[in-house]
N, C-alpha and C positions, 0 to 999 in steps of 0.2 A: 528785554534781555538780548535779545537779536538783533538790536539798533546799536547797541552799548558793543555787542565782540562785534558788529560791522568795523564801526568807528575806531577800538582799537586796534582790529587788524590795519585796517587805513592808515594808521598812523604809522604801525611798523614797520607797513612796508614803504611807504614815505622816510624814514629815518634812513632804512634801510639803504635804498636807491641814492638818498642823497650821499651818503657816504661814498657808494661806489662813482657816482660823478664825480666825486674829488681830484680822482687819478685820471680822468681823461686828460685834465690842462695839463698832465704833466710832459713836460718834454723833454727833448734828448739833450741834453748836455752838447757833446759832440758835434753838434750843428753848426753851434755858436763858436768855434774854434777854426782854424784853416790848418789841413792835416793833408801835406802832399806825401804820395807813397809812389815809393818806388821798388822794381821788381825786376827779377831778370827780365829777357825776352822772350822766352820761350814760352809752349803751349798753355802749360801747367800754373804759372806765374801770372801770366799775363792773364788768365781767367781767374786768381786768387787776386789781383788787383783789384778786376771788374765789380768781383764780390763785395771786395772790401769798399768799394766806389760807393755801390751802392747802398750800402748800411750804414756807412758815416754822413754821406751827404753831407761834405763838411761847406761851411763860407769862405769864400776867397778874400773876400772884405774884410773879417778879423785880424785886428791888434796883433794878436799871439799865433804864433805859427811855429809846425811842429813838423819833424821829419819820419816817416815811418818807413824803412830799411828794410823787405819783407822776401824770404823765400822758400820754396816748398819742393821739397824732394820725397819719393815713393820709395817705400822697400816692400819687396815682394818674398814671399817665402811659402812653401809648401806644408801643409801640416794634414793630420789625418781626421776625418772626421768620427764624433762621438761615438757609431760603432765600431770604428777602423775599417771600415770596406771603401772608404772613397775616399780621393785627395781633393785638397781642398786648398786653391790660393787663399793667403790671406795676405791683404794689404795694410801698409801704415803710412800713413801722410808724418816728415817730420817736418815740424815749420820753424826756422831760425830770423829773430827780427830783433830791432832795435830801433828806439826811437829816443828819438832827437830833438833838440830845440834849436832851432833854427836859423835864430837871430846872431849866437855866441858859439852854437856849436855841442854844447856839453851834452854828455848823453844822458838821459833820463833812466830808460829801464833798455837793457836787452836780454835776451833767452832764446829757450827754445821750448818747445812743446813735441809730444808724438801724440796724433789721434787716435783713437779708439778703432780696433784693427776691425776692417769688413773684408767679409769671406764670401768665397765665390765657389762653385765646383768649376771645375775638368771636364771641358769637353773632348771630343774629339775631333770637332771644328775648329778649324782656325780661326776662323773670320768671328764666329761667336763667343771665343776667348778671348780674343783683340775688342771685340764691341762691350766684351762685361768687363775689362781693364778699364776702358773711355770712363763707360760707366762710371765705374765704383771711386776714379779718379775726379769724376765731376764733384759726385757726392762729399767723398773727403775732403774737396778743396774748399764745398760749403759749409762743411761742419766747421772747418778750420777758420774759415775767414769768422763765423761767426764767435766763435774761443777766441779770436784773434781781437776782434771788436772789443768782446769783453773785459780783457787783456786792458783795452785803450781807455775804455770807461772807467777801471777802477782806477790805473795808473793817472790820467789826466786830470780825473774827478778828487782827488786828493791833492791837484796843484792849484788847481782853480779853484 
């Protein structure tokens, strides 16, 4: 009897395992495309490019090539916190982009997005207001690039 649920357990988690191996080979789409972006110059941009650099890791050697048109601007606003005793920055990344096909020009999909607002308190420091804006700026611009990715996956993944 203990040989017999050995063997079936064995089995199931064999079945099991093999299914989740499936999705290892799977890969990124995006790779196989060449997707050059462009971006203002500035601090903010130029770190949303890097982002996006890095998650596309597109080919320079592919056929089809695409334009990606991408920029990120901050809105700051004050708000009260859930008891009301403390103020509270909160930020919004909004990111306006368009992509393009490259070859003719036509444009594909363009928009915009606003991120998901991150809150910060009020100090009375300077320097440590200015370092939790870097901050919360960094952050937003990862969350963004990566909605932004996503953006490229579903839009691209329906041409190709």
């Amino acid at each position: 009897m203990l040989f017999k649920f050995k063997n079936v357990f064995i089995i199931i988690i064999f079945l099991l395992s093999a299914c989740s191996i499936n999705k290892l080979n799977h890969k990124n789409k995006l790779n196989d495309l060449s997707i050059l972006i462009e971006t203002l110059s500035d601090r903010d941009n130029v770190l949303l490019k890097e982002n996006l650099r890095r998650l596309i890791n597109s080919n320079q050697n592919s056929q089809t090539k695409y334009k990606l048109v991408a920029s990120i601007s901050f809105n700051n606003t004050e708000t009260l916190s859930v008891r009301g005793l403390q103020v509270l920055n909160s930020t919004k990344a909004v990111i306006k982009y368009k992509i393009i096909e490259n070859n003719n020009g036509n444009l594909i999909k363009s928009g915009s997005f606003v991120s998901f607002p991150a809150l910060n308190s009020a100090s009375n420091s300077l320097y440590s207001n200015e370092v939790a804006k870097v901050q919360i700026k960094e952050r937003l611009n990862l969350l963004s690039a990566k909605k932004l990715y996503t953006i490229l996956q579903v839009t691209l993944g329906r041409l190709n």
